[in-house]
NUDREN-786247 format. One line per 2 residues: their letters; for each residue x, y, z of N, C-alpha, C. Coordinates in nm, 2 decimals. Example, Ala and Ser with C-alpha at 12.3 -4.5 7.8 and 13.67 -1.06 7.14 Angstrom:
2
as	1.32 -0.57 0.78 1.23 -0.45 0.78 1.32 -0.33 0.78 ~ 1.28 -0.22 0.71 1.37 -0.11 0.71 1.29 0.00 0.79 $
% end
This chain:
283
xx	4.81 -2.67 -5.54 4.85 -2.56 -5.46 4.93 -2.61 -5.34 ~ 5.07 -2.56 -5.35 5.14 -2.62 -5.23 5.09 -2.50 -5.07 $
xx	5.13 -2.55 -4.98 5.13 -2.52 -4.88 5.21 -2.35 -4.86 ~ 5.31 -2.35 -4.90 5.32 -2.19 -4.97 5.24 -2.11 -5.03 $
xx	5.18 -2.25 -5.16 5.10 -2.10 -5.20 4.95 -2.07 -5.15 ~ 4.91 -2.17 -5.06 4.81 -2.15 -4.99 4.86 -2.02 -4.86 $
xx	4.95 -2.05 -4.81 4.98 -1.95 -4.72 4.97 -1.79 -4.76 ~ 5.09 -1.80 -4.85 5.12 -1.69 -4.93 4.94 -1.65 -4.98 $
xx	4.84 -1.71 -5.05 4.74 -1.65 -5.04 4.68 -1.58 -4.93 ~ 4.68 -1.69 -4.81 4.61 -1.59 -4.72 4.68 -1.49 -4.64 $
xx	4.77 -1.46 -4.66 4.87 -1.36 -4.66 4.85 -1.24 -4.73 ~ 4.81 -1.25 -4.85 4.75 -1.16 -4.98 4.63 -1.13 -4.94 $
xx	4.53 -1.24 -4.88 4.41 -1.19 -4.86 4.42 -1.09 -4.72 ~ 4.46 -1.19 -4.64 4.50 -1.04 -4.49 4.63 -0.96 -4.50 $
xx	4.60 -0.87 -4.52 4.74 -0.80 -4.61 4.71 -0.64 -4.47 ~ 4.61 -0.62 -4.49 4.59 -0.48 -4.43 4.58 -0.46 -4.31 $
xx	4.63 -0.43 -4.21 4.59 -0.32 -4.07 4.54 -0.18 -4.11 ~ 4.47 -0.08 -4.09 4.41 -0.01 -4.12 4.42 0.07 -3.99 $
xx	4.43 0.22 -3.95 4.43 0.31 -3.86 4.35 0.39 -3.93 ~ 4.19 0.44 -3.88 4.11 0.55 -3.91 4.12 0.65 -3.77 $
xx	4.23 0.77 -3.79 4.17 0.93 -3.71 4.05 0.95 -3.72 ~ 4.06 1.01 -3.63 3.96 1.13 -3.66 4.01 1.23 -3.76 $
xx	3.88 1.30 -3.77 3.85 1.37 -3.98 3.99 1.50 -3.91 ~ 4.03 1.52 -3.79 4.09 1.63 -3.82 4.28 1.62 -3.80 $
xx	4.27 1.50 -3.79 4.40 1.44 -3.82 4.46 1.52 -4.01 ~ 4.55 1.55 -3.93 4.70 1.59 -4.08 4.77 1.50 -4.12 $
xx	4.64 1.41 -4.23 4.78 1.30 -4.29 4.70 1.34 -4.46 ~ 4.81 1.26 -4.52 4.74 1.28 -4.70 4.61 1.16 -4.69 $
xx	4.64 1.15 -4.83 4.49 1.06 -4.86 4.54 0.99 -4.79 ~ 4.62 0.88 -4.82 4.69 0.74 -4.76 4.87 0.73 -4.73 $
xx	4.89 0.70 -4.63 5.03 0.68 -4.65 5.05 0.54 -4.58 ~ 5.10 0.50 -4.69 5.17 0.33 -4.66 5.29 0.28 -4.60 $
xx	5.30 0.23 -4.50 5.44 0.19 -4.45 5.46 0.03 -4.41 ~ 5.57 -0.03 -4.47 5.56 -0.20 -4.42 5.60 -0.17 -4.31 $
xx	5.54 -0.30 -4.27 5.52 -0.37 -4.12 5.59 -0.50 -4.10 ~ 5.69 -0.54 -4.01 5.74 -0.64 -4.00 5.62 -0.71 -3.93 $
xx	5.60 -0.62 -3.83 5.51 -0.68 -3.72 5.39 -0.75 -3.80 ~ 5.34 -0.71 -3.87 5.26 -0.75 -3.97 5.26 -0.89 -4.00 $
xx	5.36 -0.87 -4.10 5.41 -1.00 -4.14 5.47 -1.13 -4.07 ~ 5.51 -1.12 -3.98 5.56 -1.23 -3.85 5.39 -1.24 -3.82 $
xx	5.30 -1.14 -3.77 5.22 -1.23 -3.74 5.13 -1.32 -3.81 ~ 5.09 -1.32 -3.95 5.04 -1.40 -4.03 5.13 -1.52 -4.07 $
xx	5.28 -1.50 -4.07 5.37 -1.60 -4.11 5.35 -1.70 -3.98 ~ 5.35 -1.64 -3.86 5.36 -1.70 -3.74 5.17 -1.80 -3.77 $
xx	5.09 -1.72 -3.79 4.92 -1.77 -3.78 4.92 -1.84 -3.89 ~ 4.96 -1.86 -3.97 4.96 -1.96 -4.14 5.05 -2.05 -4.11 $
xx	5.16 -2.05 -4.02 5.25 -2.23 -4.01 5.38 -2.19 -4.12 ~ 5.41 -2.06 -4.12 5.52 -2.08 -4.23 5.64 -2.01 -4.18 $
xx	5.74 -2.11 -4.17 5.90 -2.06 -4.14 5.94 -1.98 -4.19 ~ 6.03 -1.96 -4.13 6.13 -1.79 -4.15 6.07 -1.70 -4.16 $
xx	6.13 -1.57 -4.22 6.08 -1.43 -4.21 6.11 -1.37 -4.35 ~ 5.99 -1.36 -4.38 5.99 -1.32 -4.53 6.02 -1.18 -4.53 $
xx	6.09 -1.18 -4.67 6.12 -1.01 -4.69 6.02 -0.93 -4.78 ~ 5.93 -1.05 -4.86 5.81 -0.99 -4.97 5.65 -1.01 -4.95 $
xx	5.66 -1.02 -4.81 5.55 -1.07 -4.77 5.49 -1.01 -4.65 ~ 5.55 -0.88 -4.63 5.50 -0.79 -4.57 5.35 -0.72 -4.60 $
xx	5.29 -0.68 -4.45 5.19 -0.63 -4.44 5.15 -0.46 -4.47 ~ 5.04 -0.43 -4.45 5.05 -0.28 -4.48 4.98 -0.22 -4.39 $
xx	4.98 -0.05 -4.34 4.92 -0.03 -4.32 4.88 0.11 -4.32 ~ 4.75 0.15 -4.35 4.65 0.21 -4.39 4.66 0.34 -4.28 $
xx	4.67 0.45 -4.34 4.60 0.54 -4.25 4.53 0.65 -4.29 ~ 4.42 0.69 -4.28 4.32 0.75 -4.34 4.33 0.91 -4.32 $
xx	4.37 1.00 -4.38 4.30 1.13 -4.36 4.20 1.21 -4.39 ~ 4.12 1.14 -4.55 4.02 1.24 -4.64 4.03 1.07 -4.71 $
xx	3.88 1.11 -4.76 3.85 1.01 -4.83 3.90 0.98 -4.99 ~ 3.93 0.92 -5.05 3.97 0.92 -5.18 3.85 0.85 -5.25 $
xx	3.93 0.57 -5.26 3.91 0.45 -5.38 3.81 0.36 -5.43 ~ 3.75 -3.44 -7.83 3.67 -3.63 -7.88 3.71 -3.71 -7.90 $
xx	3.70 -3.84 -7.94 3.81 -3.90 -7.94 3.75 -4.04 -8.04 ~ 3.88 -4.08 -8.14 3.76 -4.18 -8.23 3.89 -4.31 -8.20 $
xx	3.83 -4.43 -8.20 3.93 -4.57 -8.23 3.91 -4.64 -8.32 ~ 3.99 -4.70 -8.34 3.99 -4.79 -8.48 3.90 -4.91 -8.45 $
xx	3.79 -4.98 -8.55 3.74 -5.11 -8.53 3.81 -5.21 -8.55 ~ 3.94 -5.19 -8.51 4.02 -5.34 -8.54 4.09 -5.33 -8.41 $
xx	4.11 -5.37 -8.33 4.25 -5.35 -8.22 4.24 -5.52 -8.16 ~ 4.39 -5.50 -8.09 4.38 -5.64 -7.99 4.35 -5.59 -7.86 $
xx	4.31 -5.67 -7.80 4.26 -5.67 -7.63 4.38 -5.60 -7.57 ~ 4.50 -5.60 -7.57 4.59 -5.52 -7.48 4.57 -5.37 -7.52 $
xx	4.52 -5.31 -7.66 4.51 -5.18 -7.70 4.35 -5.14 -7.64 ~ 4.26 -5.24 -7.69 4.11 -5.25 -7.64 4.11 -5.15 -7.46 $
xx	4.27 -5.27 -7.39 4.21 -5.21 -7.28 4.31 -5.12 -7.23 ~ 4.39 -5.05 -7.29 4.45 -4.96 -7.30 4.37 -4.79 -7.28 $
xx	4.28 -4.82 -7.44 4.18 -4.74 -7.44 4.04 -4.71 -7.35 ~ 4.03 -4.82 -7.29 3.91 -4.82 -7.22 3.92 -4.75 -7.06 $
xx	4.08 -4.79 -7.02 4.19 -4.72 -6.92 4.15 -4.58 -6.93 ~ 4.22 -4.51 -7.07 4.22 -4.41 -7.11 4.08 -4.33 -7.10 $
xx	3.97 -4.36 -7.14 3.85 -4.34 -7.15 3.78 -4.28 -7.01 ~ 3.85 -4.38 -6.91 3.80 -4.38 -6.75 3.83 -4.30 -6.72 $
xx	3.95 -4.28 -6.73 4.04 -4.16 -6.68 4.02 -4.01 -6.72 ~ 4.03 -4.00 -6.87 3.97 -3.91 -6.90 3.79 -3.85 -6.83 $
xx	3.70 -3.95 -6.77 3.59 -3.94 -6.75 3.63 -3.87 -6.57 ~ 3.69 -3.92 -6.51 3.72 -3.87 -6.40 3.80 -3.77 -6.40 $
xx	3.88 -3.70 -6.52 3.93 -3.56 -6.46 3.83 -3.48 -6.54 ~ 3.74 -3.54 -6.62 3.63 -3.43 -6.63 3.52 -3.44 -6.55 $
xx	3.51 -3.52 -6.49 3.40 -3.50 -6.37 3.48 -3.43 -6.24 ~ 3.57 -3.46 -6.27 3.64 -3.35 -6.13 3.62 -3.17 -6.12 $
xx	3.66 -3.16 -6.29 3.68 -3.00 -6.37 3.55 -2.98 -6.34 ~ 3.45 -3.07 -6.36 3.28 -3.01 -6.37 3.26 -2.97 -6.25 $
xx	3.28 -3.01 -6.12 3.25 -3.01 -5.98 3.23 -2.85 -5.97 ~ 3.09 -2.80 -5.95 3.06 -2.67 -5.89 3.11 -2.60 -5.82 $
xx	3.12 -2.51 -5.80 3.16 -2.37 -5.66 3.09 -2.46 -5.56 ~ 2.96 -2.47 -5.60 2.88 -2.45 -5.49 2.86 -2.58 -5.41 $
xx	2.96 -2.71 -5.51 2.95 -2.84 -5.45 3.11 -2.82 -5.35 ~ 3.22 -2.77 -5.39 3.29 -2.79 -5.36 3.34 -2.72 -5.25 $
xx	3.23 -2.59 -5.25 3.23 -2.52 -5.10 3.17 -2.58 -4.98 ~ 3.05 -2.65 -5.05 2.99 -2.75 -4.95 3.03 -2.86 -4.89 $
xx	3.14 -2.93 -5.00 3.25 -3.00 -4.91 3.34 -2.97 -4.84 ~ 3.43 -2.85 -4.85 3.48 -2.79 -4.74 3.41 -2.76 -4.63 $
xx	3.31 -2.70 -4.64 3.25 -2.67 -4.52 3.18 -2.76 -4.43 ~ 3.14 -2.89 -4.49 3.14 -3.03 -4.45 3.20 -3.08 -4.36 $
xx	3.35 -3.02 -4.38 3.49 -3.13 -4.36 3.52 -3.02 -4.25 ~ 3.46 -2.91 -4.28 3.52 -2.81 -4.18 3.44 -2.84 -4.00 $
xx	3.31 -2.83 -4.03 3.24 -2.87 -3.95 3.30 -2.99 -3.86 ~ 3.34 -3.13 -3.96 3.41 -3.23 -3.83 3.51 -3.21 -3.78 $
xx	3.58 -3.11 -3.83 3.70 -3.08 -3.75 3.73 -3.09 -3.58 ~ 3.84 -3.09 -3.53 3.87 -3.05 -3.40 3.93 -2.89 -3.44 $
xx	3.89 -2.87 -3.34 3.98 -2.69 -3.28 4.12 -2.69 -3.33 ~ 4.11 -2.58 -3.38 4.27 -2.60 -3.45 4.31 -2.40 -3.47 $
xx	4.42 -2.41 -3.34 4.46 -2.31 -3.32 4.56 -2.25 -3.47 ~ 4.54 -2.30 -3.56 4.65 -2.28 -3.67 4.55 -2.28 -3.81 $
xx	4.53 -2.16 -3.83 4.40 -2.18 -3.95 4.47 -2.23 -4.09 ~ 4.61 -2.20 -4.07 4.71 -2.27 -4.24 4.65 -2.47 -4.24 $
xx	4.67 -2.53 -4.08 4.67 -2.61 -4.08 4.56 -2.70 -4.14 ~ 4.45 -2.62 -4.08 4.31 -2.66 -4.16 4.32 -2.63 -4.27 $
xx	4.39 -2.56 -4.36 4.33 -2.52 -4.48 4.45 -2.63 -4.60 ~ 4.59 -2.64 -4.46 4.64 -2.77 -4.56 4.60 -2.90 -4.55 $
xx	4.55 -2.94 -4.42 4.50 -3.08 -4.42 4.36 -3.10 -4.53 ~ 4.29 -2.99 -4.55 4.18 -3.03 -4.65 4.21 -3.03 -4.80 $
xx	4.36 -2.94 -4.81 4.41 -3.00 -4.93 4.49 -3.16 -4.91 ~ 4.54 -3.15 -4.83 4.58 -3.34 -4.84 4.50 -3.42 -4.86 $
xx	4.38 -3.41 -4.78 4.28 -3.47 -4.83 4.25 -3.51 -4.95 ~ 4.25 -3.40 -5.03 4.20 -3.42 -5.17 4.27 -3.49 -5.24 $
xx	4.40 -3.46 -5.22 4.52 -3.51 -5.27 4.51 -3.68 -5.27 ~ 4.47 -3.74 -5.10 4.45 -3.84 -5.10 4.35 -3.94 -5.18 $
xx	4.25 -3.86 -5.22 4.14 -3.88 -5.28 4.15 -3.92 -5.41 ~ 4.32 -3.91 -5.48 4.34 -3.92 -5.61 4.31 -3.81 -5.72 $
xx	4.28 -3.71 -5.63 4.19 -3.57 -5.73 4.34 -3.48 -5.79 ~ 4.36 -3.50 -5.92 4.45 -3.44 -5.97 4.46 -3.30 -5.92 $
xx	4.65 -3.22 -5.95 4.68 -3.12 -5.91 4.64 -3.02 -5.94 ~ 4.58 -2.99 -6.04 4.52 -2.92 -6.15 4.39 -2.88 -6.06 $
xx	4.31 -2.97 -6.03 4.16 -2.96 -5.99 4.13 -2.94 -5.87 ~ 4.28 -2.99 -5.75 4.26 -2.98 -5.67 4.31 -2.82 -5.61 $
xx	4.44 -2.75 -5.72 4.46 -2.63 -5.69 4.35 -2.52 -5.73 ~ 4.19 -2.55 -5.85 4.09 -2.53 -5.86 4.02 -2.52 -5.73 $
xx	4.03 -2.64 -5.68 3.90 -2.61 -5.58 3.96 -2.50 -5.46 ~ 4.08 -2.55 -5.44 4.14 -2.49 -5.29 4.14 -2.31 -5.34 $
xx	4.09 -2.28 -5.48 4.09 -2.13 -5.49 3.98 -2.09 -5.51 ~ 3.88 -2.19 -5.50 3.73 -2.17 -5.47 3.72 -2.15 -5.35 $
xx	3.78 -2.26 -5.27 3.75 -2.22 -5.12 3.83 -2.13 -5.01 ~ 3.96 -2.04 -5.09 4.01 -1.97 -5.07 3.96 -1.81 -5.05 $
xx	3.84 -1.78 -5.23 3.79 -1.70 -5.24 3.64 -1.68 -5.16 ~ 3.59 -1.82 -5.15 3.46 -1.84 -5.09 3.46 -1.77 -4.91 $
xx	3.58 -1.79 -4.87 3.62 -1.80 -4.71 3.55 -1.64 -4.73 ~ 3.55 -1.57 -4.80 3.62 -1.43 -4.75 3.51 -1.35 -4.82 $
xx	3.45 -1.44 -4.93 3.30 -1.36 -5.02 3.13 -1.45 -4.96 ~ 3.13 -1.56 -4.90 3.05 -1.59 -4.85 3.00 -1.60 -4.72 $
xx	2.85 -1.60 -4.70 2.82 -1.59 -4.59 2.86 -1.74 -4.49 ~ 2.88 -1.75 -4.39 2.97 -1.83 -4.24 3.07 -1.87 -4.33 $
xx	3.12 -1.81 -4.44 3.29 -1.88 -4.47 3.41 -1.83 -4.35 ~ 3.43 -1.68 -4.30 3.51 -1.71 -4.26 3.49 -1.70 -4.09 $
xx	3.34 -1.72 -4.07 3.26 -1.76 -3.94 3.29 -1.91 -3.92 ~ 3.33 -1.98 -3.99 3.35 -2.13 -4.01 3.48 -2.19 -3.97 $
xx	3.52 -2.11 -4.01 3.71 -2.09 -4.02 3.80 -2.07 -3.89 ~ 3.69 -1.95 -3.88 3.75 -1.87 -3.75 3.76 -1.92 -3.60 $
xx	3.58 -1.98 -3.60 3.53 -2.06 -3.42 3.62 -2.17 -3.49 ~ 3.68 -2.24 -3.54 3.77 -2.36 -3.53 3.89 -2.26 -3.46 $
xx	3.93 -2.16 -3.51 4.06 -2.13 -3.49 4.05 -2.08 -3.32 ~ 3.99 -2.01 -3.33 3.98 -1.95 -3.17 3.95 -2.05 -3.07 $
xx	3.86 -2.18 -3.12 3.83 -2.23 -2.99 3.94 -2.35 -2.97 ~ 4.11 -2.36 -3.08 4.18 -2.43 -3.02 4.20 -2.36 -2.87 $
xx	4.29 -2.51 -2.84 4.37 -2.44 -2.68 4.49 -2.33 -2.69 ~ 4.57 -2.39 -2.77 4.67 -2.31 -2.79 4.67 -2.21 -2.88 $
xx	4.63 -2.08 -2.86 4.59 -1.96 -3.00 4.78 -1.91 -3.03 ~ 4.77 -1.89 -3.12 4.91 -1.83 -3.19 4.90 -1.67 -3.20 $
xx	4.77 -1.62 -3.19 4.77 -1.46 -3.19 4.87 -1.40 -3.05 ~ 4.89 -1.29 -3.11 4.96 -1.23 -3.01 4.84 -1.19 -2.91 $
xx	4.89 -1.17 -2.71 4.77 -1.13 -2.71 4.77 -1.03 -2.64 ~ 4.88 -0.94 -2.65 4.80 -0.75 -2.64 4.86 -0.71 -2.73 $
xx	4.81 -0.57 -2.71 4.78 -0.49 -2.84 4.87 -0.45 -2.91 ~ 4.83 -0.43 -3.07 4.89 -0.36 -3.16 4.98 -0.28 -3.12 $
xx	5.11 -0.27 -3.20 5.21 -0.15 -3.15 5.12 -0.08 -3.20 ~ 5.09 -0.09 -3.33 5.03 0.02 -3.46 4.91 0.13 -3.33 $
xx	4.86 0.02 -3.29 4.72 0.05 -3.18 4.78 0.15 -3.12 ~ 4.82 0.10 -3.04 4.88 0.19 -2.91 4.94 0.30 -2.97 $
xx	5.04 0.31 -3.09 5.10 0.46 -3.13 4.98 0.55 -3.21 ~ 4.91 0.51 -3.24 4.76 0.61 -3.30 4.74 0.64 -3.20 $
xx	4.71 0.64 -3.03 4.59 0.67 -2.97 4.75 0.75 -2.86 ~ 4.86 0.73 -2.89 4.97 0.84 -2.83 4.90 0.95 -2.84 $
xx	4.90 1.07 -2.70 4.85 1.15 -2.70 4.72 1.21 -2.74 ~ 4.63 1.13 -2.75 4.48 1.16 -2.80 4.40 1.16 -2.71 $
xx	4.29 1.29 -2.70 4.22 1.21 -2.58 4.11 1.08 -2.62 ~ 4.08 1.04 -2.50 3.98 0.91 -2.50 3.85 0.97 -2.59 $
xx	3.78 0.88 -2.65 3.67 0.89 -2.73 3.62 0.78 -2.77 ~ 3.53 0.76 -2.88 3.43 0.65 -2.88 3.54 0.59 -3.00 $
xx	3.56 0.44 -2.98 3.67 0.40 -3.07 3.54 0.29 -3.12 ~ 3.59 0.22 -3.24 3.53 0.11 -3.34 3.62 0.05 -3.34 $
xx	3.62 -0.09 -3.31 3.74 -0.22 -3.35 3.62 -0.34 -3.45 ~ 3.65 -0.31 -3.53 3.64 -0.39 -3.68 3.67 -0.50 -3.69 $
xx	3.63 -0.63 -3.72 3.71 -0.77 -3.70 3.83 -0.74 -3.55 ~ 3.71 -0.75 -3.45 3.82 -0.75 -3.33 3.90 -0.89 -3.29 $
xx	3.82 -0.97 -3.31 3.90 -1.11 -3.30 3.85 -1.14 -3.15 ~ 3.96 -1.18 -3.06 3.95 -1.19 -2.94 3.92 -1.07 -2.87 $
xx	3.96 -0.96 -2.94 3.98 -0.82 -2.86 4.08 -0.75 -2.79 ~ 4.17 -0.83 -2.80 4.31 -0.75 -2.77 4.36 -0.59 -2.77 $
xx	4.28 -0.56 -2.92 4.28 -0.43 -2.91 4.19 -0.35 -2.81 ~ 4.08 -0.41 -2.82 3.96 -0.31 -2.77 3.96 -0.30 -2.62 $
xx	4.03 -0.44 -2.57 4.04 -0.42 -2.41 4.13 -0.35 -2.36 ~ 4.28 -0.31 -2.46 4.35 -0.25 -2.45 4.33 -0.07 -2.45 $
xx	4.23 -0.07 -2.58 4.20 0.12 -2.55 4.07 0.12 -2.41 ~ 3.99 0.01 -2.40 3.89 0.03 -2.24 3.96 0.08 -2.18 $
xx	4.09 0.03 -2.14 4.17 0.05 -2.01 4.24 0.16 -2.04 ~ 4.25 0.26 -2.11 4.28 0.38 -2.21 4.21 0.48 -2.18 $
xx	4.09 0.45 -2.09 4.00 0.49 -2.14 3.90 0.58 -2.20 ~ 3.90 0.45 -2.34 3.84 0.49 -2.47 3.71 0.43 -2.43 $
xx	3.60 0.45 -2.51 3.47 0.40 -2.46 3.47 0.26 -2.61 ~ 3.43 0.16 -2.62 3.48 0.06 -2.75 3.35 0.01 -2.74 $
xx	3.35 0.02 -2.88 3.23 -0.06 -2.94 3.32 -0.22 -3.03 ~ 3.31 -0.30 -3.07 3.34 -0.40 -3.13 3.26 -0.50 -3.17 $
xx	3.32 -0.56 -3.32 3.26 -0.67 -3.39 3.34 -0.78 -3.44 ~ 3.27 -0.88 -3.49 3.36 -0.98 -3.56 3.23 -1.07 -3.59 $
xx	3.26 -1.16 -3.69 3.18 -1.27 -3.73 3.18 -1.37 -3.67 ~ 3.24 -1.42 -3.59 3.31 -1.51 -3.55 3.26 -1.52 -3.35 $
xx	3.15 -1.59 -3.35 3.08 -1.61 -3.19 3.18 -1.65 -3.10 ~ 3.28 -1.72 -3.17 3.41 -1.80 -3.02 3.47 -1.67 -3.05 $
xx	3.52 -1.61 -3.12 3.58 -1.53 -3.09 3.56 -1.38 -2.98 ~ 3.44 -1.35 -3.02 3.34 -1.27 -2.94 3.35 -1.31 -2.79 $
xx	3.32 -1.41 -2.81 3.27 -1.52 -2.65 3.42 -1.46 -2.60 ~ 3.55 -1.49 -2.66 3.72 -1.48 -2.57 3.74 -1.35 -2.51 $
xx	3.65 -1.25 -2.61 3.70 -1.11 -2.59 3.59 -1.11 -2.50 ~ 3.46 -1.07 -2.49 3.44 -1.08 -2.35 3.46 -1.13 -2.20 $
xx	3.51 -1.27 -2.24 3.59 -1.30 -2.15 3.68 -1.23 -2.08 ~ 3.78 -1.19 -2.18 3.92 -1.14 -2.17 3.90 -1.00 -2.08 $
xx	3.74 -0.92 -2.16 3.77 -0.77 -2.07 3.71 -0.80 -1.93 ~ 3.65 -0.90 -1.96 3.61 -0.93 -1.78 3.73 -0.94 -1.66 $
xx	3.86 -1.00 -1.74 3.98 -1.08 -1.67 4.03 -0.91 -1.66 ~ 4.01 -0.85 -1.75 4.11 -0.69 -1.77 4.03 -0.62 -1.65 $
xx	3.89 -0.61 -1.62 3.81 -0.55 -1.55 3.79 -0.44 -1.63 ~ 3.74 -0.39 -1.76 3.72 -0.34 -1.84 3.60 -0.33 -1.91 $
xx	3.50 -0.26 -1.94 3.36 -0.29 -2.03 3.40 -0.23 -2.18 ~ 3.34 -0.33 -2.23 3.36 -0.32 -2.39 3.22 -0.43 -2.47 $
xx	3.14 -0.32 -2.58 3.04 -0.35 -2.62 3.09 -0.48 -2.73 ~ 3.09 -0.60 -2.76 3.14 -0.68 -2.80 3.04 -0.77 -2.90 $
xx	3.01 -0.73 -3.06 2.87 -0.78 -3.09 2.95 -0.88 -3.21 ~ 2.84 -0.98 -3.24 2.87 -1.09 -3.36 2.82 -1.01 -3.48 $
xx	2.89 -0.99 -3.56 2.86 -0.95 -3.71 2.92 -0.95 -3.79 ~ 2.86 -0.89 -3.94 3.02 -0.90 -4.06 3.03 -0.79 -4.06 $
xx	3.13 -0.71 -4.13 3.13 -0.56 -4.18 3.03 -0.56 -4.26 ~ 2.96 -0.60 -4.36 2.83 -0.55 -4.41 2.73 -0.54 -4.33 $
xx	2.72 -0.59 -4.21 2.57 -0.53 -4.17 2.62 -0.47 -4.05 ~ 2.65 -0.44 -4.04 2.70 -0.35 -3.91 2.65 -0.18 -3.96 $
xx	2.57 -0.14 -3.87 2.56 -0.03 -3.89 2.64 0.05 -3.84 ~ 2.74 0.18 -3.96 2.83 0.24 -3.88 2.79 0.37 -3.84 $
xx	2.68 0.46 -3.91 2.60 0.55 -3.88 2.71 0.67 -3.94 ~ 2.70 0.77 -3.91 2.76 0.93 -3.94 2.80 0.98 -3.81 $
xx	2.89 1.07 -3.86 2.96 1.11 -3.72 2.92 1.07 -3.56 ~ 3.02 0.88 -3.59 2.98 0.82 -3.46 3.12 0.80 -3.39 $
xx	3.27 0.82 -3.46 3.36 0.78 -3.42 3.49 0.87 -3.42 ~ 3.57 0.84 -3.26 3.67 0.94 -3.29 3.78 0.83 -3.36 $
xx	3.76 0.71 -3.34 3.89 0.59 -3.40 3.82 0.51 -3.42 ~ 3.86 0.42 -3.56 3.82 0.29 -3.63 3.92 0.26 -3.64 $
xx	3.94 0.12 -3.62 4.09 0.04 -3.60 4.00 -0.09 -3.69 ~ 4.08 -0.12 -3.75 4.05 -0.24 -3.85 4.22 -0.32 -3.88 $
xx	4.16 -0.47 -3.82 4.29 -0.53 -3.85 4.28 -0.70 -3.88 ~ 4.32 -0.68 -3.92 4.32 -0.84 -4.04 4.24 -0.84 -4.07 $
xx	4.20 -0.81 -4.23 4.03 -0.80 -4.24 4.04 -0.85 -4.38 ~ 3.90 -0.85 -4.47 3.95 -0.82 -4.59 4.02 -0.72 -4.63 $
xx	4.00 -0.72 -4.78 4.05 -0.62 -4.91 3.99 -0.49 -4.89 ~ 4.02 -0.42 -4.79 3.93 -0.28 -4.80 3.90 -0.18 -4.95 $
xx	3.81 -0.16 -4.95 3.78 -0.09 -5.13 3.75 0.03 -5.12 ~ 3.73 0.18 -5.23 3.74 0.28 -5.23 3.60 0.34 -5.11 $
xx	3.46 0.26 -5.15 3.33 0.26 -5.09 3.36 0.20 -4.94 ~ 3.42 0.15 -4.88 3.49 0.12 -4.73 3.51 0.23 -4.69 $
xx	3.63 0.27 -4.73 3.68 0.40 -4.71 3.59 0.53 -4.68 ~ 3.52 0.54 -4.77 3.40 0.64 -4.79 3.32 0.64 -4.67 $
xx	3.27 0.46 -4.69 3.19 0.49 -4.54 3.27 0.49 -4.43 ~ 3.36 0.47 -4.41 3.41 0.48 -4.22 3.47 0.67 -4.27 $
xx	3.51 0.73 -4.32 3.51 0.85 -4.28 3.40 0.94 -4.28 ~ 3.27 0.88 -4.38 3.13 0.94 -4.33 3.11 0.89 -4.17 $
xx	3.18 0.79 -4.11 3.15 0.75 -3.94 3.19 0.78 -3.84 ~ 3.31 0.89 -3.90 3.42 0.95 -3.85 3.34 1.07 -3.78 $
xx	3.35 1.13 -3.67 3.34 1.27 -3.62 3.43 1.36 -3.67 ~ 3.37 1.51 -3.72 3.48 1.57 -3.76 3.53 1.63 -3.63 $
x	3.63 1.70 -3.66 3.67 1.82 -3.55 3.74 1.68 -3.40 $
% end
């Protein structure tokens, strides 16, 4: 997997901004619009030049819920060790193919742990392919693993809590750091209410509708990240409830929200949907 297409995945994987109204918002089920803004910022957070035209982001806005091998006994020593070459080799790219999910997650997350702070999450995710590379681990096995640990990041528990406190606690963050256009044009002319920020990150958003003020609840997996956005509303002079979690255990309750903002997150699915507009206040 080259460095493209490592990018370009996690580009695929954070694909969505998401805007949740309130239930009495007049929009259809979904309407989709690209985002430049979108896309500059992952291209910008993944390490990859220029400005792509197919690698735009999207974003969501909710109105109503919808989604063997034999040899001969005769040979000379130069064939003997020709084959014996061959033998080895073959024994090491199938001991590589064998390597588990669950060994080869464990080595990432190994290698992740000695890391330094690294404001550039592409960076981390190519230097542990170089690695491999270095290691002699064929292209084949090593574009295997890196899509174990591509899918692992985002389906396991501290994968992308692992990921993330590396990214946040570099010095230099590459995130933009106030808010969403997308943010700020949903909450045009609305009055203040109880908002949800979803994978808030640092909180950019959430200190941004405080000072709006919207009353914010917020989450994220990610403790350094949590820890900045607290910080951050302290520097804004702003209160914002700021808790460590994943979207699955977060309790979102029934008619608890006038806005859910969700941004860079996973793959949102039809049962997502379902539940944040059961979380939605009507009227």
């Amino acid at each position: 997997m080259g460095s493209r297409d490592t990018g370009d995945e996690f580009l695929r994987r954070f694909s969505t901004i998401s805007i949740f109204p309130g239930r009495s918002a007049q929009f259809g089920v979904f309407a989709f619009e690209l985002l430049n803004e979108i896309a500059n910022d992952y291209r910008s957070v993944l390490g990859i030049t220029g400005r792509g035209e197919n690698t735009l982001g999207t974003i969501s806005i909710l109105g109503r819920p919808a989604k063997t091998c034999w040899l001969r006994n005769m040979m000379n020593r130069q064939m003997k060790s020709l084959v014996f070459f061959s033998i080895c080799l073959c024994m090491i790219v199938s001991g590589q193919q064998s390597t588990s999910e669950e060994d080869v997650w464990k080595d990432f997350t190994d290698w992740v742990l000695k890391q330094a702070p690294n404001s550039e999450p592409g960076d981390l995710i190519r230097s542990y392919r170089e690695g491999l590379l270095r290691q002699g681990i064929a292209d084949d096995e090593v574009r295997r693993r890196m899509g174990v640990v591509s899918n692992s990041i985002f389906t396991r528990r501290k994968g992308v809590e692992l990921l993330w406190d590396k990214v946040y606690a570099g010095k230099n963050p590459v995130f933009i750091q106030g808010p969403s256009a997308v943010v700020m044009s949903a909450i045009e002319g609305r009055k203040p209410g109880k908002a949800l920020d979803i994978g808030m990150g640092q909180g950019r958003n959430s200190v941004y509708l405080a000072g709006q003020g919207w009353d914010v609840t917020g989450f994220d997996p990610s403790g350094e990240g949590i820890r900045i956005a607290r910080s951050n509303a302290d520097k804004a002079g702003v209160k914002i409830r700021a808790l460590v979690a994943r979207d699955d255990e977060f309790r979102y309750g029934e008619d608890q929200w006038d806005l859910i903002v969700i941004t860079y997150v996973r793959d949102l699915t039809k049962e997502d949907a379902a539940q944040f507009w059961k979380a939605l206040r009507p009227g």
